[in-house]
N, CA, C and O atoms as a Maestro MAE file, in Angstrom:
{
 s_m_m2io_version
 :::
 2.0.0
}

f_m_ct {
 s_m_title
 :::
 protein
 m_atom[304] {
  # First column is atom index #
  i_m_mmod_type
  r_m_x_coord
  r_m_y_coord
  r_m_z_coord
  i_m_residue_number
  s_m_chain_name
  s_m_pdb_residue_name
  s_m_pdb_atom_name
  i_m_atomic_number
  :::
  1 25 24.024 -44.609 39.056 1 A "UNK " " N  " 7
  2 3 24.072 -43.522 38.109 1 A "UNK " " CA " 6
  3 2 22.668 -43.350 37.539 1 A "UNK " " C  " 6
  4 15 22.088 -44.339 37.090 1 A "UNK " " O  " 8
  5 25 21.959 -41.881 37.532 2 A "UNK " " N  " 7
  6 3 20.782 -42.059 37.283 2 A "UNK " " CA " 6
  7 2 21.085 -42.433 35.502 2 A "UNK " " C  " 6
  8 15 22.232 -42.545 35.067 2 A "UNK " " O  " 8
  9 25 19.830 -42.592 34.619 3 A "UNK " " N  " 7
  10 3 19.348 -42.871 33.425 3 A "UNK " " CA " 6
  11 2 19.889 -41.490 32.678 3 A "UNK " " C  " 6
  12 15 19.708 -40.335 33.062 3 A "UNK " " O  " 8
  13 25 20.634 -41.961 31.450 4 A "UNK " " N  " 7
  14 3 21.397 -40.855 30.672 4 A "UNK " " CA " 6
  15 2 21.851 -41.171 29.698 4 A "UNK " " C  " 6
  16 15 22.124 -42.346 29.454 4 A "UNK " " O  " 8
  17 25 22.091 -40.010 28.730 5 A "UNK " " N  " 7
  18 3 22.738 -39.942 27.414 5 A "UNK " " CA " 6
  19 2 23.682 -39.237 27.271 5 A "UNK " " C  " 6
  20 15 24.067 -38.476 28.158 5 A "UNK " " O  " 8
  21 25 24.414 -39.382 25.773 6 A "UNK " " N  " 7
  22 3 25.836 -39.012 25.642 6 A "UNK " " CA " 6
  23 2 25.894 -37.820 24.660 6 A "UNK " " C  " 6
  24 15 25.076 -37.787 23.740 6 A "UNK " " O  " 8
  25 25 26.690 -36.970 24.781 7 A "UNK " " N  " 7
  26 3 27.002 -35.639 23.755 7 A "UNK " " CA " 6
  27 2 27.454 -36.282 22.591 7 A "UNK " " C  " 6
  28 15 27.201 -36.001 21.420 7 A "UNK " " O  " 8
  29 25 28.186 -37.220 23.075 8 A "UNK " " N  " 7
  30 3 29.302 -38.012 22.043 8 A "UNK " " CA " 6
  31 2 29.483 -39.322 22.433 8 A "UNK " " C  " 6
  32 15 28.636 -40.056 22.941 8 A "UNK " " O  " 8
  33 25 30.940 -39.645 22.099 9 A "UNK " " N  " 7
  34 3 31.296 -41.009 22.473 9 A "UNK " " CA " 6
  35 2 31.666 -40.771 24.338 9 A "UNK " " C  " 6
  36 15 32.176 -39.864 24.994 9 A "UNK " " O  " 8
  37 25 31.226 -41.798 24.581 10 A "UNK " " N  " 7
  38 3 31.712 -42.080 26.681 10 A "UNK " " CA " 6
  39 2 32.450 -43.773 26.327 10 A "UNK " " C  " 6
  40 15 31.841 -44.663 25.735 10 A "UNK " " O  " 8
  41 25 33.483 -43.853 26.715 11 A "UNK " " N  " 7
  42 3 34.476 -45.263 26.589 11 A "UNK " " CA " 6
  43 2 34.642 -45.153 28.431 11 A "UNK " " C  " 6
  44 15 35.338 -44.359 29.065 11 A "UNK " " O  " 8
  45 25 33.809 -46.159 28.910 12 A "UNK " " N  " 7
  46 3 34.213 -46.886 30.174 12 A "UNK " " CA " 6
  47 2 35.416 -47.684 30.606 12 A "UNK " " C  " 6
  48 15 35.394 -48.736 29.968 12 A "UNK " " O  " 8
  49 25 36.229 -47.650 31.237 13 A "UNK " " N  " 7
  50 3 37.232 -48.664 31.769 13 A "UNK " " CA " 6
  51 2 36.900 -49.238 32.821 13 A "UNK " " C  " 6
  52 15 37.039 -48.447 33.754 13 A "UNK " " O  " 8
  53 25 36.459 -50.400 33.219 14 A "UNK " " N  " 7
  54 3 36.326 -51.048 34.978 14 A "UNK " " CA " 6
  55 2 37.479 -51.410 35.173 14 A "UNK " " C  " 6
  56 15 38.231 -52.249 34.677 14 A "UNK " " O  " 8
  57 25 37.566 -50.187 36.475 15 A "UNK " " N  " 7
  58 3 38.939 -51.064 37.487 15 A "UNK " " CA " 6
  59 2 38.757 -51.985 38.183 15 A "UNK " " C  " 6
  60 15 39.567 -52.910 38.110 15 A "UNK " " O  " 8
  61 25 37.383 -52.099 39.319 16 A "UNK " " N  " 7
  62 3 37.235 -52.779 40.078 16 A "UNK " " CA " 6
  63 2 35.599 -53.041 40.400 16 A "UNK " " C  " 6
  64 15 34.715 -52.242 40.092 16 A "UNK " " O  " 8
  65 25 35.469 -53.810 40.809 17 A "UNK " " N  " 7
  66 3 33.938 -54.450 41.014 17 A "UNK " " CA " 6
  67 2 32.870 -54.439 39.652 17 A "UNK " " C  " 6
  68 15 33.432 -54.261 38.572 17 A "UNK " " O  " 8
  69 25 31.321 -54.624 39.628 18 A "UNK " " N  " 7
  70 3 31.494 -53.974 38.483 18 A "UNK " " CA " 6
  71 2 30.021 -53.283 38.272 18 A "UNK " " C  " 6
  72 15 29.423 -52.510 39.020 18 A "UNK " " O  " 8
  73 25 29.637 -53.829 36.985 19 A "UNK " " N  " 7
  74 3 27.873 -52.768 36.688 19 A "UNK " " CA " 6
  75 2 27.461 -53.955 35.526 19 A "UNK " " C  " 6
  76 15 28.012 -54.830 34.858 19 A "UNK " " O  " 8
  77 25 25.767 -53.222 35.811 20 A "UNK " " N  " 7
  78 3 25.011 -53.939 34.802 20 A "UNK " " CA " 6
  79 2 24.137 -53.136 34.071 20 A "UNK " " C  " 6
  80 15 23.191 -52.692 34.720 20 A "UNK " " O  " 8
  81 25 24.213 -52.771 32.656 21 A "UNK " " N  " 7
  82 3 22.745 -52.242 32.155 21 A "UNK " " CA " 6
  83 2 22.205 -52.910 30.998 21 A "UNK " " C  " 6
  84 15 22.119 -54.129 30.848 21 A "UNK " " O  " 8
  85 25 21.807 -51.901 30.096 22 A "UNK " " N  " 7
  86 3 20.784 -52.794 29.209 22 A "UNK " " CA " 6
  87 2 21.618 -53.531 28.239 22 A "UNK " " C  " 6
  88 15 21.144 -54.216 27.332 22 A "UNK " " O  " 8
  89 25 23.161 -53.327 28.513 23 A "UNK " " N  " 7
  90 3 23.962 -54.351 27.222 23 A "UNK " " CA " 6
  91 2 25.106 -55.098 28.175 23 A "UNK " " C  " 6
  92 15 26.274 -55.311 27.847 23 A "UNK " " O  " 8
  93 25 24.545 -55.403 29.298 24 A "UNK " " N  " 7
  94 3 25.162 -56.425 29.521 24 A "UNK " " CA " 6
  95 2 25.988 -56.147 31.189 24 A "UNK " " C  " 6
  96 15 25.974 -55.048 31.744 24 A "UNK " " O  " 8
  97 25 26.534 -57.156 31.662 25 A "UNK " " N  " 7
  98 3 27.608 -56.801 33.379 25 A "UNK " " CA " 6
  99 2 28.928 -56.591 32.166 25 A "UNK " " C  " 6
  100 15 29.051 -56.949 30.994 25 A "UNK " " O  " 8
  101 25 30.112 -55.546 33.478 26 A "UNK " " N  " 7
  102 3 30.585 -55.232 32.734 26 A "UNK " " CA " 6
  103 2 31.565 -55.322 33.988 26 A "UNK " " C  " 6
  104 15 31.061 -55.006 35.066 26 A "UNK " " O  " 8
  105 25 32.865 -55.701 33.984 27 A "UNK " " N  " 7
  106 3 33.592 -56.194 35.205 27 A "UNK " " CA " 6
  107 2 35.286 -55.574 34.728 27 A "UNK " " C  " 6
  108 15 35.655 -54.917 33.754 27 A "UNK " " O  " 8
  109 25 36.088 -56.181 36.008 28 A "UNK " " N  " 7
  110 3 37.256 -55.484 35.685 28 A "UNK " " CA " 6
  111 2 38.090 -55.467 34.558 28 A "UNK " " C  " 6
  112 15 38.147 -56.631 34.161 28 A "UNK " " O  " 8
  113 25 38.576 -54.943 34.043 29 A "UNK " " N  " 7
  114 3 39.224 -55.203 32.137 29 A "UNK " " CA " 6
  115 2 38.375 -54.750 31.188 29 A "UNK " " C  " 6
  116 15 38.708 -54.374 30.064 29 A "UNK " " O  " 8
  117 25 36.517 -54.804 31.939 30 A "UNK " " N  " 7
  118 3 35.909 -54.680 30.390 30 A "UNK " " CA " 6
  119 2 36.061 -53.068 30.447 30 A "UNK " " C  " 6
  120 15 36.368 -52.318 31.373 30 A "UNK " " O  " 8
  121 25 35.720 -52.827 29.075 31 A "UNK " " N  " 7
  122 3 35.587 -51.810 27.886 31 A "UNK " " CA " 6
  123 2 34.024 -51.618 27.845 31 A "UNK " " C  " 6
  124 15 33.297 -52.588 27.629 31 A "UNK " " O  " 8
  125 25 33.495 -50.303 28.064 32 A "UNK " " N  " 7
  126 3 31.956 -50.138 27.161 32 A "UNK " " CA " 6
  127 2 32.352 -48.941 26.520 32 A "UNK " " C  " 6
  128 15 32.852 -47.910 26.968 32 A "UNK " " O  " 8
  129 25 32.030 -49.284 25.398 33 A "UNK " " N  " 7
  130 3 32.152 -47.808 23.992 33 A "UNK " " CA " 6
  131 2 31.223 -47.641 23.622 33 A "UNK " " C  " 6
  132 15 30.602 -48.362 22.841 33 A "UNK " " O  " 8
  133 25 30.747 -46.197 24.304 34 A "UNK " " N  " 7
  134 3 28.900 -45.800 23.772 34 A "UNK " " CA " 6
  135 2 28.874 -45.049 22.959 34 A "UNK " " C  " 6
  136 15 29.770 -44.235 23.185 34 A "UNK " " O  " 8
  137 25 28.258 -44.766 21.927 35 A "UNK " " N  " 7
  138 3 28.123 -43.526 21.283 35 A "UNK " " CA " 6
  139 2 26.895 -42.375 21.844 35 A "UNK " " C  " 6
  140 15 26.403 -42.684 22.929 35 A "UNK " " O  " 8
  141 25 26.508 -41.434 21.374 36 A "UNK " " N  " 7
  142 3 25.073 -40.587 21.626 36 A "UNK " " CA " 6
  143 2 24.071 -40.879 21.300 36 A "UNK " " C  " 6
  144 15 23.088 -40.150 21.436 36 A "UNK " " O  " 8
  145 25 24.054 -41.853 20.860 37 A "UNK " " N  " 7
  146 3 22.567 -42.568 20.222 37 A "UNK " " CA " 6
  147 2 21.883 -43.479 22.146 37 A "UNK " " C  " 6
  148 15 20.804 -43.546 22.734 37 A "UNK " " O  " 8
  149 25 23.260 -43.951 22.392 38 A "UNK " " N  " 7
  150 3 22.845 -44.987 23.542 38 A "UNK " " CA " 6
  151 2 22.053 -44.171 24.614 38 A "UNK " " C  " 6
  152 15 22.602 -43.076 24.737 38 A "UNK " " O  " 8
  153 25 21.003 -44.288 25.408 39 A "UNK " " N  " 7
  154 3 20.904 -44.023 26.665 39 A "UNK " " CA " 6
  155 2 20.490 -45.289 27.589 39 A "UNK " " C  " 6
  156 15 19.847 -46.228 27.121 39 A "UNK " " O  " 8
  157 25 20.967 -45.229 29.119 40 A "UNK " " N  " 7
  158 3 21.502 -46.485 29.905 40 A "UNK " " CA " 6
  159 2 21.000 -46.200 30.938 40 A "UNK " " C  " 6
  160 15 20.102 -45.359 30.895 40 A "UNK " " O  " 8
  161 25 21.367 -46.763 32.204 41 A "UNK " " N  " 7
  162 3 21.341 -46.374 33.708 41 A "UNK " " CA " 6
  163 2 22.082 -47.664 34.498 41 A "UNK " " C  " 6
  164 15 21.504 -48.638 34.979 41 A "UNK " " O  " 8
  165 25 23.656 -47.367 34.493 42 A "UNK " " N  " 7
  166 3 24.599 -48.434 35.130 42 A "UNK " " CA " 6
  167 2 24.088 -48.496 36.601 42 A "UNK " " C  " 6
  168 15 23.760 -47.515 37.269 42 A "UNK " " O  " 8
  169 25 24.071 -49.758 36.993 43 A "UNK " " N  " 7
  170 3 23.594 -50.428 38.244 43 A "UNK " " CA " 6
  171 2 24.646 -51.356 38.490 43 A "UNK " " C  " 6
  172 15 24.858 -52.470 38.011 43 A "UNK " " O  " 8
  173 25 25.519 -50.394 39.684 44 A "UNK " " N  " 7
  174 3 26.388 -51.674 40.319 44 A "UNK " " CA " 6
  175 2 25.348 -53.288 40.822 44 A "UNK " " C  " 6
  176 15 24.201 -53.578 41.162 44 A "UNK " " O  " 8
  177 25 26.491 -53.858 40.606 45 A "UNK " " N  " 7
  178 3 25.949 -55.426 40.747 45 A "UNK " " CA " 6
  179 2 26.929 -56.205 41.438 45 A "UNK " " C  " 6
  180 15 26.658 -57.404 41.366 45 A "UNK " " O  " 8
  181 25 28.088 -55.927 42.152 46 A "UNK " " N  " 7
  182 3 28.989 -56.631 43.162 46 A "UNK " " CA " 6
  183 2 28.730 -55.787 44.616 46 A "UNK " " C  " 6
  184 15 28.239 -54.680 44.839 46 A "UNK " " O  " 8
  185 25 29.247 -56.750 45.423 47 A "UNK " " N  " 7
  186 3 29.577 -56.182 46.731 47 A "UNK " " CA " 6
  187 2 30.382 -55.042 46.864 47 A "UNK " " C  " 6
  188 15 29.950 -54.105 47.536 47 A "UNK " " O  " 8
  189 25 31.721 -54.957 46.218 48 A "UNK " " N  " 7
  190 3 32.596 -54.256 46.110 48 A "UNK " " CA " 6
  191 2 32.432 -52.831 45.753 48 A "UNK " " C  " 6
  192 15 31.317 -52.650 45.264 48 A "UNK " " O  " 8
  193 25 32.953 -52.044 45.805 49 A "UNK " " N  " 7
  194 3 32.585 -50.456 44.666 49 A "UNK " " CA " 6
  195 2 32.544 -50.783 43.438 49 A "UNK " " C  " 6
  196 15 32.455 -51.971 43.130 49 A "UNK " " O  " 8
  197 25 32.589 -49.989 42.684 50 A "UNK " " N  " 7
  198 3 32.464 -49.776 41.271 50 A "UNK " " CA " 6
  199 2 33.675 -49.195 40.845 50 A "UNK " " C  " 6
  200 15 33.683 -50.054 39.963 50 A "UNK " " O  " 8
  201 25 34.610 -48.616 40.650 51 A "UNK " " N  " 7
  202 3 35.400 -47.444 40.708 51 A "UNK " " CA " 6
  203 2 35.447 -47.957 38.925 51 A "UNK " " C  " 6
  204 15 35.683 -49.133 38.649 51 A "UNK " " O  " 8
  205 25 35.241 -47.112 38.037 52 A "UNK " " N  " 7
  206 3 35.629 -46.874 36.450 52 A "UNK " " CA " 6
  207 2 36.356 -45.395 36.370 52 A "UNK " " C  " 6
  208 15 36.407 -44.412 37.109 52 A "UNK " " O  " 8
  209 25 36.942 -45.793 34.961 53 A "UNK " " N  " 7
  210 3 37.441 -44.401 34.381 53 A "UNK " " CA " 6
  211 2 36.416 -44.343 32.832 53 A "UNK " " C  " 6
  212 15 36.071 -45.144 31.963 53 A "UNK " " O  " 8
  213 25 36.261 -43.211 33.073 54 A "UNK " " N  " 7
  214 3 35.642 -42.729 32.028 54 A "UNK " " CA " 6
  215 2 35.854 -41.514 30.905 54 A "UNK " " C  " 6
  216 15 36.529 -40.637 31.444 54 A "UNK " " O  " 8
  217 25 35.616 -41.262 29.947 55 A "UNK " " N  " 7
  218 3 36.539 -40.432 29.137 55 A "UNK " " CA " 6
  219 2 34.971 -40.343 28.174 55 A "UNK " " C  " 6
  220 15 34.273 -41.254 27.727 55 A "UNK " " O  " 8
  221 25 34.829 -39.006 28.116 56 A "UNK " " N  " 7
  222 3 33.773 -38.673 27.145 56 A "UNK " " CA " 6
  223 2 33.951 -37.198 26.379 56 A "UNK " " C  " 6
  224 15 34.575 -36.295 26.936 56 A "UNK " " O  " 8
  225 25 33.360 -37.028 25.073 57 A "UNK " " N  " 7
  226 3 33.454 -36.712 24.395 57 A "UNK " " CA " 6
  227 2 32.789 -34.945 24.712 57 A "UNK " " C  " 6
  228 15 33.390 -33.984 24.232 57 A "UNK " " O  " 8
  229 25 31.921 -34.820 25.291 58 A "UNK " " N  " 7
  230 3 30.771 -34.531 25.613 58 A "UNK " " CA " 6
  231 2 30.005 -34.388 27.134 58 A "UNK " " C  " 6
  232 15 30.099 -35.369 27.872 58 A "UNK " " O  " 8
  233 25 29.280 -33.246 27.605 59 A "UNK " " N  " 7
  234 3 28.786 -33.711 28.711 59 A "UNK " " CA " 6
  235 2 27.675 -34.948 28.766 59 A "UNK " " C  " 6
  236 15 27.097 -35.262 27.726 59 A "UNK " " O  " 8
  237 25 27.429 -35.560 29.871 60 A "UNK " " N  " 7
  238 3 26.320 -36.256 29.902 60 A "UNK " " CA " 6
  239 2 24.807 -35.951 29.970 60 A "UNK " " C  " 6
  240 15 24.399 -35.386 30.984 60 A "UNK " " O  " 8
  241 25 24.050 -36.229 29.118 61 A "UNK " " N  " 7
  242 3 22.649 -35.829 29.093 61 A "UNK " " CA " 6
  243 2 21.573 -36.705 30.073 61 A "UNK " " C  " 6
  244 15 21.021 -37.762 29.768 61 A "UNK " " O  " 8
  245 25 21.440 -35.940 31.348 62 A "UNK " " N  " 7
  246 3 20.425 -36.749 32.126 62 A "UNK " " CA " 6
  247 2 19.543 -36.022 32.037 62 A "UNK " " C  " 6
  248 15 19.478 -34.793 32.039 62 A "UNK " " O  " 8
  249 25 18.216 -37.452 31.884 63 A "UNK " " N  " 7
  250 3 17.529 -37.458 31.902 63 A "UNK " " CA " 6
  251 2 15.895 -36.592 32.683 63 A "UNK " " C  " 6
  252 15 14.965 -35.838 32.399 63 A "UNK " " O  " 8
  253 25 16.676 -37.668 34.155 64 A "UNK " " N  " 7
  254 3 15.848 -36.831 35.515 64 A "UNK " " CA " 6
  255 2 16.111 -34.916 35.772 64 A "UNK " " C  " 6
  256 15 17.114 -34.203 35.804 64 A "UNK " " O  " 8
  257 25 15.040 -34.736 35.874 65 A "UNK " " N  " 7
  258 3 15.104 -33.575 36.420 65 A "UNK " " CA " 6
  259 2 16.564 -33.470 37.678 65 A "UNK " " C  " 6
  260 15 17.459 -32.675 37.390 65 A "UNK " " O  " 8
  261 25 16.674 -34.161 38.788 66 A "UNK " " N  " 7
  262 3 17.413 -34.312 39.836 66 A "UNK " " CA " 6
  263 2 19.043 -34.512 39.400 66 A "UNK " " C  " 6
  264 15 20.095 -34.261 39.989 66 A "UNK " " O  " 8
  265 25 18.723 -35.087 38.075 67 A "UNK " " N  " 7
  266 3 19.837 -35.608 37.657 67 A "UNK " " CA " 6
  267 2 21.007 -34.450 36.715 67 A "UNK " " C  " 6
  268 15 22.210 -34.256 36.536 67 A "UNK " " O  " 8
  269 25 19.324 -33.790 36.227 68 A "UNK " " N  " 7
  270 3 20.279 -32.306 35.971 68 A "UNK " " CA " 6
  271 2 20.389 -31.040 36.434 68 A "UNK " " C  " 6
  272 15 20.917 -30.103 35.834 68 A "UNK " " O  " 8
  273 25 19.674 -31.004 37.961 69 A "UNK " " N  " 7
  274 3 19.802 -30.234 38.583 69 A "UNK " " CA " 6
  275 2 21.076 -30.039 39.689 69 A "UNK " " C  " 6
  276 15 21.577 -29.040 40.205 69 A "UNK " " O  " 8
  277 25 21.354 -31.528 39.797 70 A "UNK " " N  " 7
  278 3 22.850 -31.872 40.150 70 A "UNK " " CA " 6
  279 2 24.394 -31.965 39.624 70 A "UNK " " C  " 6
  280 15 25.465 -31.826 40.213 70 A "UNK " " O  " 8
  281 25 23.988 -32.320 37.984 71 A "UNK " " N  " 7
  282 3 24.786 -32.217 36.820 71 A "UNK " " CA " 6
  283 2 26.296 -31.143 37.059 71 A "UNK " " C  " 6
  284 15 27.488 -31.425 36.943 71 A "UNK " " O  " 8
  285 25 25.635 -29.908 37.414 72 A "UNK " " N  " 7
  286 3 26.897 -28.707 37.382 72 A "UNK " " CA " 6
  287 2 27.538 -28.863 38.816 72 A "UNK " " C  " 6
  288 15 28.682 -28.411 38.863 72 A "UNK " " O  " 8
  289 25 26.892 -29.597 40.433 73 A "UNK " " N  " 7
  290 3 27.414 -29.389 41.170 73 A "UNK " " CA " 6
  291 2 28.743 -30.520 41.432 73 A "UNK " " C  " 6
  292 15 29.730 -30.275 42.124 73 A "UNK " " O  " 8
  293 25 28.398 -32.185 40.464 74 A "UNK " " N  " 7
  294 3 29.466 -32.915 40.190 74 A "UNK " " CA " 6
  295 2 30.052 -32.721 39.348 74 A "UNK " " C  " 6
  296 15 31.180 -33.203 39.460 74 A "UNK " " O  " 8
  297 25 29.759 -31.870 37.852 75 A "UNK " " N  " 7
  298 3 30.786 -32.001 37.053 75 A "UNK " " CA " 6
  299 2 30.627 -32.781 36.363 75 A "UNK " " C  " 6
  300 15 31.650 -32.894 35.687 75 A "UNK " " O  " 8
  301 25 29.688 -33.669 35.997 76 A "UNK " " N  " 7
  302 3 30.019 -34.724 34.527 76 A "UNK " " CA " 6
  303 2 28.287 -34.514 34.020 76 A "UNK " " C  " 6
  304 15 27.876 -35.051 32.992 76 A "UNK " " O  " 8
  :::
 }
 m_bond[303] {
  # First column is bond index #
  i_m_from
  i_m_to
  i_m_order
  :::
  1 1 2 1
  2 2 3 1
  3 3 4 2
  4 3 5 1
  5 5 6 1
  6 6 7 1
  7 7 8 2
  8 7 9 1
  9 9 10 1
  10 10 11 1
  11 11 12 2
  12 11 13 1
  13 13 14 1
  14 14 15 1
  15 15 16 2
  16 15 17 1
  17 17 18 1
  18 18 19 1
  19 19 20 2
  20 19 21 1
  21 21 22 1
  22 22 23 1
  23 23 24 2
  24 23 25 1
  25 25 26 1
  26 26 27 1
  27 27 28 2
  28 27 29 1
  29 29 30 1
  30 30 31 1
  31 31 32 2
  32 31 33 1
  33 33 34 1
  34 34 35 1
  35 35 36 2
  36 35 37 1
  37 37 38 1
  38 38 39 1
  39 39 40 2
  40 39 41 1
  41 41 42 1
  42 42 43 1
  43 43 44 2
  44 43 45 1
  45 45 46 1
  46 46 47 1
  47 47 48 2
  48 47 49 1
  49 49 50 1
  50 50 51 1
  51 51 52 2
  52 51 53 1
  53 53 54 1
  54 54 55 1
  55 55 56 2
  56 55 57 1
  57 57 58 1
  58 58 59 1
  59 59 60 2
  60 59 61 1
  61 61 62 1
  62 62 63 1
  63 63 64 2
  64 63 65 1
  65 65 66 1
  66 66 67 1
  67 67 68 2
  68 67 69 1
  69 69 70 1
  70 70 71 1
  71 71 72 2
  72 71 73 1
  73 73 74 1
  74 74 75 1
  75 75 76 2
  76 75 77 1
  77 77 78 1
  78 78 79 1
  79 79 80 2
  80 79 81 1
  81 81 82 1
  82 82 83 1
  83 83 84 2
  84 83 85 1
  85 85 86 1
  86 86 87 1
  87 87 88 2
  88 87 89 1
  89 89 90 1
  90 90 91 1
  91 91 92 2
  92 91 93 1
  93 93 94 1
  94 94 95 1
  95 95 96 2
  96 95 97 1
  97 97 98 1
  98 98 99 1
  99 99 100 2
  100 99 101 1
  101 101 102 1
  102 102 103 1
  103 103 104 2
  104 103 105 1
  105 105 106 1
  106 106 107 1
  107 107 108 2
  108 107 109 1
  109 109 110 1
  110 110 111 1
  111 111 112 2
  112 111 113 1
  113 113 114 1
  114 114 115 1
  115 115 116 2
  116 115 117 1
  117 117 118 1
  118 118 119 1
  119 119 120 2
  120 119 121 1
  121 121 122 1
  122 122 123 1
  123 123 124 2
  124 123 125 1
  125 125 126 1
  126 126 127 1
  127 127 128 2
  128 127 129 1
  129 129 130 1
  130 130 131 1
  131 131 132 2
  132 131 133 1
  133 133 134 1
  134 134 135 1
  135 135 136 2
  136 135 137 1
  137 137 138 1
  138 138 139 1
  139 139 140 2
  140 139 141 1
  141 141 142 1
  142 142 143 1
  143 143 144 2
  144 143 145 1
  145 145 146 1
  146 146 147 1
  147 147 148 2
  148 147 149 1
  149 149 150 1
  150 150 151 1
  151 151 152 2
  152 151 153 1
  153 153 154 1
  154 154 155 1
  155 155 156 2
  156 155 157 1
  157 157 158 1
  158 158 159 1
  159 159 160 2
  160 159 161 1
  161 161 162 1
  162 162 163 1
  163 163 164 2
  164 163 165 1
  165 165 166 1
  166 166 167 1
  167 167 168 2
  168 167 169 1
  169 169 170 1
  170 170 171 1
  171 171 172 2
  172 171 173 1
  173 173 174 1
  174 174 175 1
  175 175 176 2
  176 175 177 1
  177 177 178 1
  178 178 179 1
  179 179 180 2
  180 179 181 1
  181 181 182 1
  182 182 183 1
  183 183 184 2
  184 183 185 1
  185 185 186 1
  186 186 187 1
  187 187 188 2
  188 187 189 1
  189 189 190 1
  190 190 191 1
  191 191 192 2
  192 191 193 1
  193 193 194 1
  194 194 195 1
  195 195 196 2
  196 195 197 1
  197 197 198 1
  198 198 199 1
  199 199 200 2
  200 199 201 1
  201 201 202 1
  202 202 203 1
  203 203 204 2
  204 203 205 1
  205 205 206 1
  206 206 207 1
  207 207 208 2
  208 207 209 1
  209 209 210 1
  210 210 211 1
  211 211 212 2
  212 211 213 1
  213 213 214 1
  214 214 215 1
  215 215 216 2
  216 215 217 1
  217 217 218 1
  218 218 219 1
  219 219 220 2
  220 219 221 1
  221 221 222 1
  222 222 223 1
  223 223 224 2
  224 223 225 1
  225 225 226 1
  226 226 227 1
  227 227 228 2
  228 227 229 1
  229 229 230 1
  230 230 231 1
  231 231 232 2
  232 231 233 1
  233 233 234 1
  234 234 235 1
  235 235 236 2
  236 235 237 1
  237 237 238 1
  238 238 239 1
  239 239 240 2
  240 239 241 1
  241 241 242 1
  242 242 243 1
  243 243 244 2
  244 243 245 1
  245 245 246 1
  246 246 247 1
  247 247 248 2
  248 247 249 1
  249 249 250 1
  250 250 251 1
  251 251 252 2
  252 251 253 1
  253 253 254 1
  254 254 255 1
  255 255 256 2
  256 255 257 1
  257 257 258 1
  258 258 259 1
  259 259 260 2
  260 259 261 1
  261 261 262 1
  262 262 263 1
  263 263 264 2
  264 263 265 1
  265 265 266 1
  266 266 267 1
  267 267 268 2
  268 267 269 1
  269 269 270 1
  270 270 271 1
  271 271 272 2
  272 271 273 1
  273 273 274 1
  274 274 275 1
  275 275 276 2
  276 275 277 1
  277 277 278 1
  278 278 279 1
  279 279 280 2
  280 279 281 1
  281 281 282 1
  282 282 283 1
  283 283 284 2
  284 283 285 1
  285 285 286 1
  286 286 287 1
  287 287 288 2
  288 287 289 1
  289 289 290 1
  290 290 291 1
  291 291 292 2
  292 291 293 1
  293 293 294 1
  294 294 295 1
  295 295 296 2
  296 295 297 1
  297 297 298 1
  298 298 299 1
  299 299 300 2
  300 299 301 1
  301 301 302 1
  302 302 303 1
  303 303 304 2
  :::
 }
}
């Protein structure tokens, strides 16, 4: 996921495998509750996929040029 910020609150769920950024790995069961202040850049860190659910408040504010030139063609 490129480097980004939040409109609002973004609450992560890991289903499976997991990620790492600047507050920590974050694996199946965990919880990350960001507010708009946070900006990150999740880096899977297992073999496995990543697959999360995510629920935000807000669109996501990226950073990269690429990142928001792509923004409207995924949708988040």
């Amino acid at each position: 996921m490129p480097e980004h910020g939040h409109g609002g609150t973004e609450i992560t769920l890991v289903l499976t495998g997991s990620y790492r950024d600047a507050f920590g790995r974050f694996g199946p069961g965990d919880v990350a509750d960001l507010d708009e202040n946070v900006e990150h850049q999740p880096m899977v860190d297992s073999s496995e996929p990543c697959i999360c659910l995510v629920a935000t408040e807000a669109p996501t504010r990226f950073k990269s040029f690429f990142g928001r030139l792509f923004q409207p063609l995924v949708g988040i």
